[in-house]
Residue, then its C-alpha position, 0 to 999 in steps of 0.5 A: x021196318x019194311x022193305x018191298x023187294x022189286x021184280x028185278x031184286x029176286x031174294x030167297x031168305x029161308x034159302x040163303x040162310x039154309x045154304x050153308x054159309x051161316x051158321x048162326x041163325x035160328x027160326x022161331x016162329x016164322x021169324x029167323x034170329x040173328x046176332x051181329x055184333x052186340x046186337x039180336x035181330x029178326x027177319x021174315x019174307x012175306x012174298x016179296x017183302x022182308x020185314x025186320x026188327x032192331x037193325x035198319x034198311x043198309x044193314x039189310x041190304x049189305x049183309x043179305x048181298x041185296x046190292x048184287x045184281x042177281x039177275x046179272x049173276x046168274x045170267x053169266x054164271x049159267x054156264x052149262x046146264x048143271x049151273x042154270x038147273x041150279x041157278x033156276x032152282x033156288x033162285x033168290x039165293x045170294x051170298x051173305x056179307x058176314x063179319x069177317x072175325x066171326x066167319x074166320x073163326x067160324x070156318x077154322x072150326x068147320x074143318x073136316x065137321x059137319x054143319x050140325x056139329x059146326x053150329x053146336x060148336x059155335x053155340x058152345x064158344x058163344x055161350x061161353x065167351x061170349x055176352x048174353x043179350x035178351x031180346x023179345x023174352x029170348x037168350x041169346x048169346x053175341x060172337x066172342x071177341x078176339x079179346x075174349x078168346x085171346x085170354x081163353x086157354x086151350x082146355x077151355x075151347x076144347x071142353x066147346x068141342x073143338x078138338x084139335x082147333x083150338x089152338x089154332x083159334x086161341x093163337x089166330x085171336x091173339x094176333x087179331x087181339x093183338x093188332x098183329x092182324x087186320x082183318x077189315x083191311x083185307x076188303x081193299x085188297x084183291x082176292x088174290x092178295x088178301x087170300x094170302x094174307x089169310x093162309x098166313x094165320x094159324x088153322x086157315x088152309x086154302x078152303x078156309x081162306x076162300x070160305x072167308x074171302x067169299x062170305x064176309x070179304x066180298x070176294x064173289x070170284x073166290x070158289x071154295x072146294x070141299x068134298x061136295x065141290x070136288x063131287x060136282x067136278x067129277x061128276x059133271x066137269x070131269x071132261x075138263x081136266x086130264x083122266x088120270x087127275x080125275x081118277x087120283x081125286x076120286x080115290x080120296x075124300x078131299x082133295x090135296x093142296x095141288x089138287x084143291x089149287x087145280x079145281x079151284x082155279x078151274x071154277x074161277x076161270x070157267x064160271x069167271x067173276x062170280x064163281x062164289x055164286x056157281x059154287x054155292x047155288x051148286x053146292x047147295x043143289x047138290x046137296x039138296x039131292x040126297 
């Protein structure tokens, strides 16, 4: 199938899929390959087409965020300079509506990893624990389910690289497997409330909890912060908070709770409704300089 993108629909896939908030696709051939559910899709941009194959047009729109009104975005997030280079320089890119049982999980594994290592261990637990599907002559491997990795045991995610994650993703699947936790349901609340519910599962701190919010529940005005973000603050908003607070968080890595909490809050309010976009289009900008 095809679909003609329009002049005010600006969309970059290669972008989008490279920014660093999936980490589950792989291109061959001029074609990217992605699993959702139990089913392997592929998609290609040609100017300003998109043509993909085994999933249809509502898929496509919802899960590559076509429905957001881009220009709208970045119109509001180009706050300053550092947010508008961003924002004209990969243009095009747009926040993905994940599965929210295969972001969660994704995510607690991403702590304190780099994105190479975070795809290897999920190409692990996949192939592990989860099916594996053909398709075009390809192997590939779907998402385990809270079922599979709820009856795993702690050696056996390990042995996926997980390290010490792994009892936090043996005991966050049980209580998804378990009914104990739904997950879907989180998209009817507020940010604020289903970011709440999500720090109450095993492994999910504050950046995970709006890493999730962000990317699979549609909370565009969550603004994750991790080391690159806490960079971006220093080095071009520092004159927004007091020096000393600029000085404590330059000394270390990562920023604490009451730190991460601050800088958070502070991308929400100045970027305001859809600091999920500032984050990411400066996020991956930054990055992009070294």
């Amino acid at each position: 199938m095809k679909l003609l993108l329009s002049h005010s629909c600006p969309f970059n896939l290669d972008i989008t899929l490279c920014c660093g908030q999936v980490f589950r696709w792989n291109k061959i051939g001029g074609w990217w390959f992605g699993v959702t559910g139990e089913k392997v899709f592929k998609i290609r941009q040609i100017g300003e087409e998109l043509e993909f194959v085994n999933v249809d047009e509502d898929f496509v729109k919802n899960y590559f965020g076509l429905n957001d009104d881009l220009p709208k975005i970045l119109s509001q997030i180009s706050k300053d300079k550092h947010a508008k280079t961003a924002a004209e320089k990969f243009k095009g890119l747009r926040i993905l509506r994940q599965d929210p049982w295969e972001c969660l999980i994704s995510y607690i594994c991403a702590t304190y990893k780099n994105i190479p290592a975070i795809e290897k261990m999920l190409f692990n637990l996949s192939r592990k624990f989860g099916e594996k599907v053909a398709f075009e002559g390809l192997e590939f491997y779907t998402f385990p389910t809270p079922a599979s990795l709820a009856k795993a045991n702690k050696r056996e995610l390990q042995e996926c690289g997980l390290g010490y994650r792994a009892e936090y993703v043996l005991e966050t699947a049980k209580r998804v497997h378990n009914d104990d936790f739904h997950l879907e349901n989180l998209k009817k609340l507020s940010y604020e409330k289903a970011r709440s519910e999500l720090l109450k599962l095993p492994g999910v701190g504050l950046k995970v909890a709006d890493c999730v919010s962000l990317f699979s529940l549609g909370k565009l005005e969550a603004f994750p912060v991790d080391v690159w973000i806490k960079r971006i603050i220093v080095k071009y908003y520092a004159s927004h908070f007091e020096s000393e607070f600029v000085k404590k968080i330059s000394l270390h890595k990562s920023p604490g709770k009451s730190e991460y909490e601050k800088l958070s809050l502070f991308g929400r309010r100045y970027f305001g409704e859809y600091a999920g976009y500032a984050q990411e289009y400066l996020y991956h900008y930054e990055r992009m300089q070294r």
